[in-house]
N, CA, C and O atoms as a GROMACS GRO file, in nm:
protein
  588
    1UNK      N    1  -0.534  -1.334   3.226
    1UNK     CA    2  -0.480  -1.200   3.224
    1UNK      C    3  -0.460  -1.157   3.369
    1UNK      O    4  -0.556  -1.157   3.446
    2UNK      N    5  -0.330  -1.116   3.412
    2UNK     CA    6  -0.289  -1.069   3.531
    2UNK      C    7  -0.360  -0.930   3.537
    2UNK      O    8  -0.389  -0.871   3.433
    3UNK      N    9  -0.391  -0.871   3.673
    3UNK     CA   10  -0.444  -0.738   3.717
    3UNK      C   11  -0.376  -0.642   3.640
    3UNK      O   12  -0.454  -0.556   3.601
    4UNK      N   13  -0.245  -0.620   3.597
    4UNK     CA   14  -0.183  -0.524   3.553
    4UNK      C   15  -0.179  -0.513   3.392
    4UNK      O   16  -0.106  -0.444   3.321
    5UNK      N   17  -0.285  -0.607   3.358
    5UNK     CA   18  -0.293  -0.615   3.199
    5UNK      C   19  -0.200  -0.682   3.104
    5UNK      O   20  -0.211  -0.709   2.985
    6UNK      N   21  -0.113  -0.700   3.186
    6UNK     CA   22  -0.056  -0.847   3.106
    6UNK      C   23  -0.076  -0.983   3.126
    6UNK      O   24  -0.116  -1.023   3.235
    7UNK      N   25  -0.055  -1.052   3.044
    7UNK     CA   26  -0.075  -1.203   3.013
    7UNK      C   27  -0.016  -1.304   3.049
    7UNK      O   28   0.099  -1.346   3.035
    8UNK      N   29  -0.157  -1.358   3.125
    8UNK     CA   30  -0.064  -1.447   3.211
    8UNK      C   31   0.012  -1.594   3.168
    8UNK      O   32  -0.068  -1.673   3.219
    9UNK      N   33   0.081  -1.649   3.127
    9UNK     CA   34   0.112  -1.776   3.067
    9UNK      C   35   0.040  -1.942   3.042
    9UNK      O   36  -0.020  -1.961   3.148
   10UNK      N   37   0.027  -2.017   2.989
   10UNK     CA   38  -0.131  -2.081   2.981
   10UNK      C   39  -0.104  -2.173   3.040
   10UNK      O   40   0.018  -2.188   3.039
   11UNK      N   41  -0.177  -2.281   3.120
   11UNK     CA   42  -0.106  -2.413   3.193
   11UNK      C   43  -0.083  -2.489   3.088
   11UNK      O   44  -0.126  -2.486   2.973
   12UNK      N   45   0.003  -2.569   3.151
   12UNK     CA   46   0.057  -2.700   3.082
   12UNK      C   47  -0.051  -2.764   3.022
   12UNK      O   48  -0.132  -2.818   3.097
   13UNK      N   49  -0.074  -2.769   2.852
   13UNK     CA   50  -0.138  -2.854   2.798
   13UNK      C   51  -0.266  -2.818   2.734
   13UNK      O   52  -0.347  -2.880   2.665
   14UNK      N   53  -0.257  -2.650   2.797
   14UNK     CA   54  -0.434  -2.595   2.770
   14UNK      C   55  -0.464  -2.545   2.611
   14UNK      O   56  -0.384  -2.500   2.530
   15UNK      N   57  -0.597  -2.567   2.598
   15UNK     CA   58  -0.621  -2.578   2.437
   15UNK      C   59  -0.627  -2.399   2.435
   15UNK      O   60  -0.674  -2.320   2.517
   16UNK      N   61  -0.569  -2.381   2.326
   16UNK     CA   62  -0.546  -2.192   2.269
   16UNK      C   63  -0.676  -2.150   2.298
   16UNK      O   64  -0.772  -2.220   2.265
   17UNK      N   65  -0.693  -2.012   2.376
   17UNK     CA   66  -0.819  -1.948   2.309
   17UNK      C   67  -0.813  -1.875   2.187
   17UNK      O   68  -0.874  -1.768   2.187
   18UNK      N   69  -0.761  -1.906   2.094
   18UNK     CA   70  -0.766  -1.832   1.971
   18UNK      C   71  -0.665  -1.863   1.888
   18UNK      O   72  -0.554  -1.833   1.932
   19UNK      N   73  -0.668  -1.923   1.762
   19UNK     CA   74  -0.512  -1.942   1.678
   19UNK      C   75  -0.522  -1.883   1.528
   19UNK      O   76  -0.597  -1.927   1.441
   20UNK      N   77  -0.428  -1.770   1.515
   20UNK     CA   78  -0.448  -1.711   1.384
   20UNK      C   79  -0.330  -1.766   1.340
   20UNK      O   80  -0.221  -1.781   1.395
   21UNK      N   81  -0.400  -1.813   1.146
   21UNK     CA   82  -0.321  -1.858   1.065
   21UNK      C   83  -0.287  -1.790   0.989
   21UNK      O   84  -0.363  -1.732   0.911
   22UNK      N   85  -0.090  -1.773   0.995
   22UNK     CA   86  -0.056  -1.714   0.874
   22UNK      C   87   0.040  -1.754   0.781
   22UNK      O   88   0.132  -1.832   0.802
   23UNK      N   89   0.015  -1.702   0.689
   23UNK     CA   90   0.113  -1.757   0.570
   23UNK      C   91   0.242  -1.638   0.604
   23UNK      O   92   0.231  -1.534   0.669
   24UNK      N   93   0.387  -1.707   0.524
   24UNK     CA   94   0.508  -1.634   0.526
   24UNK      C   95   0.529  -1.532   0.422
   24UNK      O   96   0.635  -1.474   0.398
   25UNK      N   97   0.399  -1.515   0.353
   25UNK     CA   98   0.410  -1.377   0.258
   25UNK      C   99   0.329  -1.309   0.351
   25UNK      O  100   0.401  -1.215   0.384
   26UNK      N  101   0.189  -1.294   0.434
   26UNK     CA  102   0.113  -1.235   0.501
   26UNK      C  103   0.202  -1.174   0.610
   26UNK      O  104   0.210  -1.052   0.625
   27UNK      N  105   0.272  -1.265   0.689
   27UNK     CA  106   0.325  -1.216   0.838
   27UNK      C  107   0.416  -1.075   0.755
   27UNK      O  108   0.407  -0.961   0.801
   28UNK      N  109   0.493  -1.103   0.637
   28UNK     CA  110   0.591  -0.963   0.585
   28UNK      C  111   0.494  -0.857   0.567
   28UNK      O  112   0.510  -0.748   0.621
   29UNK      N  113   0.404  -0.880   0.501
   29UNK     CA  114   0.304  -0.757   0.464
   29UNK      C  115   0.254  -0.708   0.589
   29UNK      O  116   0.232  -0.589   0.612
   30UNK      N  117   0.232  -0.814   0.677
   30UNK     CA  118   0.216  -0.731   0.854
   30UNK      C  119   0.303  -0.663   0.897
   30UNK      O  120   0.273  -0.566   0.966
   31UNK      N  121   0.435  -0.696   0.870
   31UNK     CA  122   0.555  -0.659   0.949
   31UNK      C  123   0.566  -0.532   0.858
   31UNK      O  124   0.594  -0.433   0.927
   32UNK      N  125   0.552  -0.502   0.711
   32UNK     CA  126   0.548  -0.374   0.668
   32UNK      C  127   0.412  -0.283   0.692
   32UNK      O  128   0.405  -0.181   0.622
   33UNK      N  129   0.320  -0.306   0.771
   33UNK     CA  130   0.233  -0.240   0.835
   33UNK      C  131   0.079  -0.232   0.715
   33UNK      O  132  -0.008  -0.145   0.727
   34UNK      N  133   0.075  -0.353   0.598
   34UNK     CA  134   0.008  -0.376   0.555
   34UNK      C  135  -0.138  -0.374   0.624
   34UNK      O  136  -0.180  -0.479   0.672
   35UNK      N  137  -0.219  -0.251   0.630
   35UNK     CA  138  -0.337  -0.288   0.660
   35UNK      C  139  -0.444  -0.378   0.588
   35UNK      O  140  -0.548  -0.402   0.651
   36UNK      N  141  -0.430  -0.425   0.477
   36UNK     CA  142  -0.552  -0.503   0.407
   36UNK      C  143  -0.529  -0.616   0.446
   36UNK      O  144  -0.620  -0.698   0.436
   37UNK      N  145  -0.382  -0.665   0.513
   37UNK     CA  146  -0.320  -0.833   0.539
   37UNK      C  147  -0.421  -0.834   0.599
   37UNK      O  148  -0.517  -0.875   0.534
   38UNK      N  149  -0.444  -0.792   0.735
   38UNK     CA  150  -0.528  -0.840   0.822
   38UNK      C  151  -0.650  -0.904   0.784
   38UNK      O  152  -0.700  -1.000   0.843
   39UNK      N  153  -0.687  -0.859   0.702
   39UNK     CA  154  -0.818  -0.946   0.645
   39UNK      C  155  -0.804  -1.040   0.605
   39UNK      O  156  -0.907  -1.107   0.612
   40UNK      N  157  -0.688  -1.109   0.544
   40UNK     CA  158  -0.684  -1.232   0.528
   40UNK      C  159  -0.622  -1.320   0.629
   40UNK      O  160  -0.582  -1.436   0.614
   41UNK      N  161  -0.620  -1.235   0.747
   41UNK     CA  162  -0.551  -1.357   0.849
   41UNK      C  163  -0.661  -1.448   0.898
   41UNK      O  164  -0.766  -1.400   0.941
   42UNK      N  165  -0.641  -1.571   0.893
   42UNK     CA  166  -0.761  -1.692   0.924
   42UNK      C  167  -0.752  -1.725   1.112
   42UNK      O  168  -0.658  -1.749   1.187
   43UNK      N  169  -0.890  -1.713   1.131
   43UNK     CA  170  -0.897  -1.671   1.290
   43UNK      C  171  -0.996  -1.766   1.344
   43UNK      O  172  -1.118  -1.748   1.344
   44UNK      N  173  -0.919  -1.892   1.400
   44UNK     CA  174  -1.022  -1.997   1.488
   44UNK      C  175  -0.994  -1.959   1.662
   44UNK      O  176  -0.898  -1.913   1.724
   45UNK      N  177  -1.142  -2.008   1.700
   45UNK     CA  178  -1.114  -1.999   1.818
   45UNK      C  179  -1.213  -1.848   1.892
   45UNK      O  180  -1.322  -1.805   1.854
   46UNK      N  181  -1.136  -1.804   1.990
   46UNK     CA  182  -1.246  -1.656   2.091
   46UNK      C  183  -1.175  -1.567   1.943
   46UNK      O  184  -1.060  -1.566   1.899
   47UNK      N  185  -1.301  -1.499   1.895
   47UNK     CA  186  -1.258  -1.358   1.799
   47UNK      C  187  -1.276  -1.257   1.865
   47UNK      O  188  -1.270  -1.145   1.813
   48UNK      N  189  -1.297  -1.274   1.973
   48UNK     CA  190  -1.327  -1.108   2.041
   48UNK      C  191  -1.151  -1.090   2.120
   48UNK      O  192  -1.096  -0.980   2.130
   49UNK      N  193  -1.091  -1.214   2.164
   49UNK     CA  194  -0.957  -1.237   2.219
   49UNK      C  195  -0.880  -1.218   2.084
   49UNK      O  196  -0.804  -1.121   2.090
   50UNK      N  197  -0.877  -1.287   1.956
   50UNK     CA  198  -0.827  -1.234   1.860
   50UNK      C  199  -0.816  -1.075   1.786
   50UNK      O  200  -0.713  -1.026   1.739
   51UNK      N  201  -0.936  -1.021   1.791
   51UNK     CA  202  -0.975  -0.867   1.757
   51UNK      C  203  -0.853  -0.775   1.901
   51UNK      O  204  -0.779  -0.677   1.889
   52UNK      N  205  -0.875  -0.839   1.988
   52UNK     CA  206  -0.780  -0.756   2.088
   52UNK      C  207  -0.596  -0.760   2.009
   52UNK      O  208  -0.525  -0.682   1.947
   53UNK      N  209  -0.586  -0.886   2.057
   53UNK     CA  210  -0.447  -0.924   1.938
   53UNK      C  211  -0.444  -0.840   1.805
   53UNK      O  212  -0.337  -0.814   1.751
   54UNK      N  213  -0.553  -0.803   1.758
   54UNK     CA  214  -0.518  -0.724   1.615
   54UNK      C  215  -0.513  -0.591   1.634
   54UNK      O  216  -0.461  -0.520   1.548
   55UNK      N  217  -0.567  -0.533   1.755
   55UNK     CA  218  -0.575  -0.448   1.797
   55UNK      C  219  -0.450  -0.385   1.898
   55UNK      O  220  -0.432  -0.264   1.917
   56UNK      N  221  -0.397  -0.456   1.938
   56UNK     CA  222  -0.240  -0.430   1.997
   56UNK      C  223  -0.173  -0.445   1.871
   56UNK      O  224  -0.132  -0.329   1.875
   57UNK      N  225  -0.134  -0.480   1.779
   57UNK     CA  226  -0.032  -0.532   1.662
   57UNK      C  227  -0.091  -0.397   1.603
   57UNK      O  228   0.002  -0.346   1.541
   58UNK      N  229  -0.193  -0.322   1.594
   58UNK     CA  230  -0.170  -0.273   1.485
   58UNK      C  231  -0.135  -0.118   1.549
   58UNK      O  232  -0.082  -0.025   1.488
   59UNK      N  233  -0.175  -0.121   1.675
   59UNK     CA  234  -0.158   0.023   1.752
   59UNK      C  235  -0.022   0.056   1.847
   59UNK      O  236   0.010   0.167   1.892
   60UNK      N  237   0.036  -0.047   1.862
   60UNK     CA  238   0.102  -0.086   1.998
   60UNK      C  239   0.272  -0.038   1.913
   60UNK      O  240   0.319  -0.082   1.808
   61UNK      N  241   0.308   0.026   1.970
   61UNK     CA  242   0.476   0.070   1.934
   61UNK      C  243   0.535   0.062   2.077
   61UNK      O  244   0.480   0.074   2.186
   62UNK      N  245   0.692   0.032   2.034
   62UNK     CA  246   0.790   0.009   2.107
   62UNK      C  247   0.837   0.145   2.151
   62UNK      O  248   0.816   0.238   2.074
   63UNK      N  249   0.899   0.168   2.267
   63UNK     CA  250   0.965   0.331   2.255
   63UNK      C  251   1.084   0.289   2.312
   63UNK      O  252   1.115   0.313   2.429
   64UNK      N  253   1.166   0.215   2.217
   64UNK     CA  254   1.310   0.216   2.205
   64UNK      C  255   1.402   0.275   2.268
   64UNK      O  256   1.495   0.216   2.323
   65UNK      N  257   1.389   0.384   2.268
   65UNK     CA  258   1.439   0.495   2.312
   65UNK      C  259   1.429   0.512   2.462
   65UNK      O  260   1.529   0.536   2.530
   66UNK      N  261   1.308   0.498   2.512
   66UNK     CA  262   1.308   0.453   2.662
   66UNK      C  263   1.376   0.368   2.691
   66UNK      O  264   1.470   0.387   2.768
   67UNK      N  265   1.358   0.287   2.654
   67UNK     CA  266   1.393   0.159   2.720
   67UNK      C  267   1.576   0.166   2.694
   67UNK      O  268   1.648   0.145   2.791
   68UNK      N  269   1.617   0.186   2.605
   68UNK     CA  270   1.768   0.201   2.616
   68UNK      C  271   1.845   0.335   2.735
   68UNK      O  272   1.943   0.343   2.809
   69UNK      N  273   1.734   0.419   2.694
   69UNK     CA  274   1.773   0.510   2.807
   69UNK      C  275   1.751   0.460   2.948
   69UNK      O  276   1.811   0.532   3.027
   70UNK      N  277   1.695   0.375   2.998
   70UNK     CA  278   1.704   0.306   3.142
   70UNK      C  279   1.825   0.244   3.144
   70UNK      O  280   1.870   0.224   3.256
   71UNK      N  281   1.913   0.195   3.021
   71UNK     CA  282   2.026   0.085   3.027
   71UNK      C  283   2.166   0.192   2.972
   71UNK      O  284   2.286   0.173   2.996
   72UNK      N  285   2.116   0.284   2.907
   72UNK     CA  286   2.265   0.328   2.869
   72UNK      C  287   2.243   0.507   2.889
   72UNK      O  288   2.343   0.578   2.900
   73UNK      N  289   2.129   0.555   2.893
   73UNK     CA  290   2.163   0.703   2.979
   73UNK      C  291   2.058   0.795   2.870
   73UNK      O  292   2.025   0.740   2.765
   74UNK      N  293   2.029   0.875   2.888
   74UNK     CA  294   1.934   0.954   2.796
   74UNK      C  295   1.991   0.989   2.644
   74UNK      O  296   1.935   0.954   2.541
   75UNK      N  297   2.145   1.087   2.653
   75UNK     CA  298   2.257   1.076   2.526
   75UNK      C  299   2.246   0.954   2.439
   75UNK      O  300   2.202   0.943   2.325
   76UNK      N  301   2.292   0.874   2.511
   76UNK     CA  302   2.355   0.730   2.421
   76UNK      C  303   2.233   0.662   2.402
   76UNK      O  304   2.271   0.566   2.335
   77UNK      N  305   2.114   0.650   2.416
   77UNK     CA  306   1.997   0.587   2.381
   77UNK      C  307   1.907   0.659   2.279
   77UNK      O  308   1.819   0.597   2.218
   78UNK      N  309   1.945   0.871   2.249
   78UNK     CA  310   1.907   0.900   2.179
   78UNK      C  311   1.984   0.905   2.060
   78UNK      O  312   1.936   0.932   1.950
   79UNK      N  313   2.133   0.871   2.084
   79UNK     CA  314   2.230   0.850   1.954
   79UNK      C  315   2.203   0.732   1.886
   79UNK      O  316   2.230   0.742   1.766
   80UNK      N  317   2.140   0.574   1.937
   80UNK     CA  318   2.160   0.460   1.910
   80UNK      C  319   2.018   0.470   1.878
   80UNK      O  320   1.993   0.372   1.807
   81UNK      N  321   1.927   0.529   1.893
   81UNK     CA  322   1.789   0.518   1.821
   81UNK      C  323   1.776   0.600   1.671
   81UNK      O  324   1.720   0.564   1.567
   82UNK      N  325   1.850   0.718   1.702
   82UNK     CA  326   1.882   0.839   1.561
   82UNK      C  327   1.990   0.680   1.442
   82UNK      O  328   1.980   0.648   1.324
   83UNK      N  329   2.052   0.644   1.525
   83UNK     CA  330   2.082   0.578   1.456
   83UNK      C  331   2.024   0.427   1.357
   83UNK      O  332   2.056   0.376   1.250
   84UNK      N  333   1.927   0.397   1.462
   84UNK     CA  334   1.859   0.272   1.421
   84UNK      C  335   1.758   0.355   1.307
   84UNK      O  336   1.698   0.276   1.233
   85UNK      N  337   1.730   0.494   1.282
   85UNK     CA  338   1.630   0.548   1.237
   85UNK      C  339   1.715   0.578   1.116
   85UNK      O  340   1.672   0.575   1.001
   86UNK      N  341   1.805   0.599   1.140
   86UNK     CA  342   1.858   0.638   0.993
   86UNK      C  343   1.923   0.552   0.898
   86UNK      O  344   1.974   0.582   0.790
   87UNK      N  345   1.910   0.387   0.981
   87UNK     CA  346   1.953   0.255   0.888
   87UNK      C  347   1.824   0.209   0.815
   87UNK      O  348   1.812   0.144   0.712
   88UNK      N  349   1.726   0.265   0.903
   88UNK     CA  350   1.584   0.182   0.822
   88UNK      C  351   1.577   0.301   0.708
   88UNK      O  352   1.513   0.286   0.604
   89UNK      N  353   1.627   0.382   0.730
   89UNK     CA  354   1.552   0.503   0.616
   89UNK      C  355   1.659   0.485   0.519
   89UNK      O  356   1.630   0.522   0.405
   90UNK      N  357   1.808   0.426   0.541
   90UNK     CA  358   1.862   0.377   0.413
   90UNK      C  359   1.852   0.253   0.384
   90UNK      O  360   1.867   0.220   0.267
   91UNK      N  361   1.827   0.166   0.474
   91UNK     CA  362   1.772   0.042   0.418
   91UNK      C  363   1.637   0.070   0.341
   91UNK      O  364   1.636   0.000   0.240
   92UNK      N  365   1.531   0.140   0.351
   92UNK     CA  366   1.429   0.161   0.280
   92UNK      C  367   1.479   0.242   0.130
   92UNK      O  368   1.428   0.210   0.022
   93UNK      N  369   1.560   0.324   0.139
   93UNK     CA  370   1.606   0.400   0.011
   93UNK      C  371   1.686   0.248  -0.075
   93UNK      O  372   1.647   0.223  -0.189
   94UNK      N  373   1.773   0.176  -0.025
   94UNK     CA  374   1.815   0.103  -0.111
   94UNK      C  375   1.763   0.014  -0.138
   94UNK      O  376   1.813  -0.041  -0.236
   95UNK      N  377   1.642  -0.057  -0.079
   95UNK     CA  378   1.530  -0.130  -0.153
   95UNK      C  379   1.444  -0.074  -0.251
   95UNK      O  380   1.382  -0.142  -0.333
   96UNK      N  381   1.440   0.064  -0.242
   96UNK     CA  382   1.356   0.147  -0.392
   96UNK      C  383   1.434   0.151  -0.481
   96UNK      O  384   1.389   0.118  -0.591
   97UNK      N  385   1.595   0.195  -0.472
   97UNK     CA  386   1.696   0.210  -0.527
   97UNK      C  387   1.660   0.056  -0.644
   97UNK      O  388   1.614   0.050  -0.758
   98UNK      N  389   1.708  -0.048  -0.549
   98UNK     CA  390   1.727  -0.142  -0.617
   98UNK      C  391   1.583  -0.226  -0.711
   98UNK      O  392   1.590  -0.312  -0.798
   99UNK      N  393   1.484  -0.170  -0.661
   99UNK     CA  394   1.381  -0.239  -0.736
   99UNK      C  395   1.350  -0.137  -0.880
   99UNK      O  396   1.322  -0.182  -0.991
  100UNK      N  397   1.363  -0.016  -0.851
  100UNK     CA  398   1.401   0.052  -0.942
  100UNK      C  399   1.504   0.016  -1.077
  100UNK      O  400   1.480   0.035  -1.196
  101UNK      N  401   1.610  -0.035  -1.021
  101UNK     CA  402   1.740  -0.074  -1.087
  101UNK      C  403   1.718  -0.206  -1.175
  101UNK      O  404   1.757  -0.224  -1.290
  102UNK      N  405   1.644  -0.297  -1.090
  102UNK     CA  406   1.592  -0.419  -1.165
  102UNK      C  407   1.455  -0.400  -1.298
  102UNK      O  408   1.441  -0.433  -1.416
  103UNK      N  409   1.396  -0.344  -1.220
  103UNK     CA  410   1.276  -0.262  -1.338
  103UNK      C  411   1.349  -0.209  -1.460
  103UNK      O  412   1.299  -0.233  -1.570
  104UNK      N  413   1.428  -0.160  -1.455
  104UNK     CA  414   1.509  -0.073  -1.528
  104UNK      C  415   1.583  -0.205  -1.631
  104UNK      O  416   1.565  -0.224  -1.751
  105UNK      N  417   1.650  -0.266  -1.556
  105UNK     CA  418   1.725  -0.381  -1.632
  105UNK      C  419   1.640  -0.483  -1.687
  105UNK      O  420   1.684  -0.556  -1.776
  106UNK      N  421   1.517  -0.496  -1.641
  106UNK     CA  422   1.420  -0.627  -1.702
  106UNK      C  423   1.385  -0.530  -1.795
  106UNK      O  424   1.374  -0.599  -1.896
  107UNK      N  425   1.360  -0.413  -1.829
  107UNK     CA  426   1.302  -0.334  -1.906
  107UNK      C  427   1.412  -0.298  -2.082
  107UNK      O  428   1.387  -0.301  -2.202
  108UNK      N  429   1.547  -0.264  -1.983
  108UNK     CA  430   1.607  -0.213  -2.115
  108UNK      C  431   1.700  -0.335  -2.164
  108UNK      O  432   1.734  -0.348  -2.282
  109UNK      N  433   1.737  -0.420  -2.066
  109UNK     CA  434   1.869  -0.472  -2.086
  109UNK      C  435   1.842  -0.577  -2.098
  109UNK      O  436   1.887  -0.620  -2.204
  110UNK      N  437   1.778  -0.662  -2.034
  110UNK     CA  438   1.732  -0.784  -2.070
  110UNK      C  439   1.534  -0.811  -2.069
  110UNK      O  440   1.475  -0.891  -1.996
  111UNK      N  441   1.489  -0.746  -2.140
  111UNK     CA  442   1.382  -0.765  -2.145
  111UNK      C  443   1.254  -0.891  -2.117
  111UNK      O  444   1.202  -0.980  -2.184
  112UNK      N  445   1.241  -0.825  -1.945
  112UNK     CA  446   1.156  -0.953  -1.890
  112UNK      C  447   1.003  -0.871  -1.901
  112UNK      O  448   0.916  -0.937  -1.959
  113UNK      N  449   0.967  -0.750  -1.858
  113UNK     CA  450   0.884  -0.674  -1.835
  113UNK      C  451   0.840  -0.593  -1.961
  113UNK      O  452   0.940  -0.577  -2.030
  114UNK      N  453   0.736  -0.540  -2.015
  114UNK     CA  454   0.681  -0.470  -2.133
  114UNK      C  455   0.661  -0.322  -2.084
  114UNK      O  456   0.602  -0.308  -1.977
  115UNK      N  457   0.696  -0.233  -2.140
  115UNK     CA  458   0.732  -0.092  -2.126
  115UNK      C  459   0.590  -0.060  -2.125
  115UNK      O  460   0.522  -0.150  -2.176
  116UNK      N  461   0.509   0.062  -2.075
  116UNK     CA  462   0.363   0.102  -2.082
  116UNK      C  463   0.361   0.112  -2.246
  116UNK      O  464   0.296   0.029  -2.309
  117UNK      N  465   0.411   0.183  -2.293
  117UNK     CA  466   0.434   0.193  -2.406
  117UNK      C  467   0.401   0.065  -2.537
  117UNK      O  468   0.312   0.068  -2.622
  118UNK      N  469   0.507  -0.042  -2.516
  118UNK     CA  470   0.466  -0.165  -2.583
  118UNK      C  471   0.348  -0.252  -2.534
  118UNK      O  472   0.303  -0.347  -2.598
  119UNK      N  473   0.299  -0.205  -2.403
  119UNK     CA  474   0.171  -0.290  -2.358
  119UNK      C  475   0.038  -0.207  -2.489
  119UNK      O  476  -0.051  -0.274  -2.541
  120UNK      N  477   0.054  -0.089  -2.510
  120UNK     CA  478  -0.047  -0.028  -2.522
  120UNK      C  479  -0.030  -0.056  -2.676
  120UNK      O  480  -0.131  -0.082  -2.742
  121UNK      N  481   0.068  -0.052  -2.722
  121UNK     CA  482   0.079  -0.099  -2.907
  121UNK      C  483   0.024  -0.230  -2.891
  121UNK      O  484  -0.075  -0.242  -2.963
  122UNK      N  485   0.052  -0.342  -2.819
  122UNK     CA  486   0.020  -0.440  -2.828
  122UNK      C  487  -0.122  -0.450  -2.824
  122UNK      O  488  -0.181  -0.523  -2.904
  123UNK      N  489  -0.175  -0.390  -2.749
  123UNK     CA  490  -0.300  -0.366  -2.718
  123UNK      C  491  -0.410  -0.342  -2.845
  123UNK      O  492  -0.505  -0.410  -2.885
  124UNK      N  493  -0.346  -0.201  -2.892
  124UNK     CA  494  -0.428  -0.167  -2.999
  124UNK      C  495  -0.410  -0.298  -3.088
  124UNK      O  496  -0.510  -0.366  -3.105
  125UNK      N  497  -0.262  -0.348  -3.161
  125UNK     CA  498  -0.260  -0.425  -3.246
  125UNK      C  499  -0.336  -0.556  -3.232
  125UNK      O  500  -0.336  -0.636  -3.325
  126UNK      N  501  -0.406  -0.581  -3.113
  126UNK     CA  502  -0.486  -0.699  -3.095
  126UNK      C  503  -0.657  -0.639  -3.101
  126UNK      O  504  -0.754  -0.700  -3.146
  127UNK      N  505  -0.655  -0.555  -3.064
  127UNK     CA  506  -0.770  -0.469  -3.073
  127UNK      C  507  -0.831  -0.469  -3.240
  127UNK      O  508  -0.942  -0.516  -3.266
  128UNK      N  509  -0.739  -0.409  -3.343
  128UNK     CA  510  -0.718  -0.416  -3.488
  128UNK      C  511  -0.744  -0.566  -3.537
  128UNK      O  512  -0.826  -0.596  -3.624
  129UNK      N  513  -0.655  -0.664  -3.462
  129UNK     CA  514  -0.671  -0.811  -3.518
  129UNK      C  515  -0.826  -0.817  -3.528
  129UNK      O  516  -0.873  -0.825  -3.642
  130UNK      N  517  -0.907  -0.813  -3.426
  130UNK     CA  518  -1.038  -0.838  -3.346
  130UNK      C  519  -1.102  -0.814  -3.489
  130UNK      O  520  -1.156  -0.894  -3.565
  131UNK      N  521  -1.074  -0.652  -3.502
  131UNK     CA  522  -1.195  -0.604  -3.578
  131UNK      C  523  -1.174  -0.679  -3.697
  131UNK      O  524  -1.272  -0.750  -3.721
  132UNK      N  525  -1.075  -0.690  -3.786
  132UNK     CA  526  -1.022  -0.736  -3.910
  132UNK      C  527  -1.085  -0.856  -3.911
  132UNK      O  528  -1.135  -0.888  -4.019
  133UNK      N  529  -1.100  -0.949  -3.796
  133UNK     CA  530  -1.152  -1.077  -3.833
  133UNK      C  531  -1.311  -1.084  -3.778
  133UNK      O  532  -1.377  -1.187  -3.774
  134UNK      N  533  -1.358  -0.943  -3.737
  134UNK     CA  534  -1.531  -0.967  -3.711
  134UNK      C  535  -1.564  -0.894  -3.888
  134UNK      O  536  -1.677  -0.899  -3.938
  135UNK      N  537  -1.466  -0.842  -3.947
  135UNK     CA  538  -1.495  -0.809  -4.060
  135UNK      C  539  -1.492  -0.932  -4.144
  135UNK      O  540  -1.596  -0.982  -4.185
  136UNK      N  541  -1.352  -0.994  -4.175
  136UNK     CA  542  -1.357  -1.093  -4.226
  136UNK      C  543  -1.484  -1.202  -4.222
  136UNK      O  544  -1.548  -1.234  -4.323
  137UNK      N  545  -1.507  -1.248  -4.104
  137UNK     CA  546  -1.636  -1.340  -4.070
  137UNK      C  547  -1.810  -1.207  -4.108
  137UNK      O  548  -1.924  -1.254  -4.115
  138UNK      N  549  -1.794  -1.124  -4.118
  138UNK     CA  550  -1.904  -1.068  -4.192
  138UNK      C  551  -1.931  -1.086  -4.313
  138UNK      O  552  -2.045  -1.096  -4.358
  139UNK      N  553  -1.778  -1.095  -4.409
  139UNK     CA  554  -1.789  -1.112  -4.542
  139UNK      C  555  -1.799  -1.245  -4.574
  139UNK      O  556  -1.823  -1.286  -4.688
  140UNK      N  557  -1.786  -1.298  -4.498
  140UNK     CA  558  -1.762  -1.491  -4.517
  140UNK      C  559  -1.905  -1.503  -4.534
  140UNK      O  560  -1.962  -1.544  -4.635
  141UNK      N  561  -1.970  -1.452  -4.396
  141UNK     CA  562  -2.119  -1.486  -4.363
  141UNK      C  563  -2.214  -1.443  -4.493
  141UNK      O  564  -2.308  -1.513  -4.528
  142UNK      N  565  -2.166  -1.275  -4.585
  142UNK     CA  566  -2.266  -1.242  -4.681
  142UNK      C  567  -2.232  -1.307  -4.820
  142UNK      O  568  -2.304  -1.296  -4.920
  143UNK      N  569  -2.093  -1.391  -4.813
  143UNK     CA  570  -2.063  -1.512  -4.940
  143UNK      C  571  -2.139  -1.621  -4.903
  143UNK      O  572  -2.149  -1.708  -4.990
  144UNK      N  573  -2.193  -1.639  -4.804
  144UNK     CA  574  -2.210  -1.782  -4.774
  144UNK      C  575  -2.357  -1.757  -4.786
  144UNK      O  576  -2.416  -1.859  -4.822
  145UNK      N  577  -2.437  -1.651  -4.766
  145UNK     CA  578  -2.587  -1.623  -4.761
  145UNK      C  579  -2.638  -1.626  -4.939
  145UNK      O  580  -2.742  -1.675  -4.982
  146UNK      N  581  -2.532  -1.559  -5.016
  146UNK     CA  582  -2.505  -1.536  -5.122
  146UNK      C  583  -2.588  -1.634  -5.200
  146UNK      O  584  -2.696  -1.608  -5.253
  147UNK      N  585  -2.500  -1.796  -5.202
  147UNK     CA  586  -2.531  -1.900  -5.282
  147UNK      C  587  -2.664  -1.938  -5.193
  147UNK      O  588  -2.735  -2.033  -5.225
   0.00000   0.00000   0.00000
């Protein structure tokens, strides 16, 4: 680590101080700011150098907005960030949109998914089976004590 708190690059060949393993469903649930992922990220190596790493990833934001304003002017870096802000917030609306839409279609139209509704009939009607046959096997048991 350089004086100014950044990191300095490792020599040629040097063994990691720390390697966290992740799977390609975990890193998305990170990237959507999943706090429980972290617990399953698998951590060999310095954990106190890793805990820092989890600790920048989970606190550490970009300010976009700066940084474009050094390259294109205070205006045009707050137009192109309003803008990057208002693609994620319709990219986020049309991923509800659409999971919504699919729920909807596995539900009415082509039935992949069970409505709360038919889970809970189903439910009872297996519930009913249960009893019918601890009844049945009661009466079996007082024919069979019978003889």
């Amino acid at each position: 680590m350089l004086e100014s708190g950044e990191v300095a690059p490792a020599a040629v060949g040097a063994a990691p101080a720390a390697t966290l393993k992740l799977t390609p469903g975990l890193l998305l649930r990170l990237a959507a700011r999943d706090e429980a992922a972290w617990k399953e990220v698998e951590v060999a190596g310095d954990t106190d150098f890793a805990a820092a790493i989890n600790q920048l990833a989970r606190n550490l934001r970009w300010d976009v907005e700066e940084d474009l304003s050094r390259v294109f002017g205070d205006i045009a870096a707050h137009r192109m960030a309003e803008t990057g802000r208002s693609l994620q917030r319709w990219s986020e609306q049309a991923a509800e949109n659409l999971g919504r839409s699919a729920a909807e279609y596995w539900t009415e139209e082509q039935p992949l998914i069970a409505r709360a509704r038919e889970v809970e009939e189903f439910n009872r009607a297996v519930d009913e089976l249960r009893d019918d046959v601890a009844r049945l096997e009661k009466r079996l048991d007082n024919l069979l004590n019978r003889r």
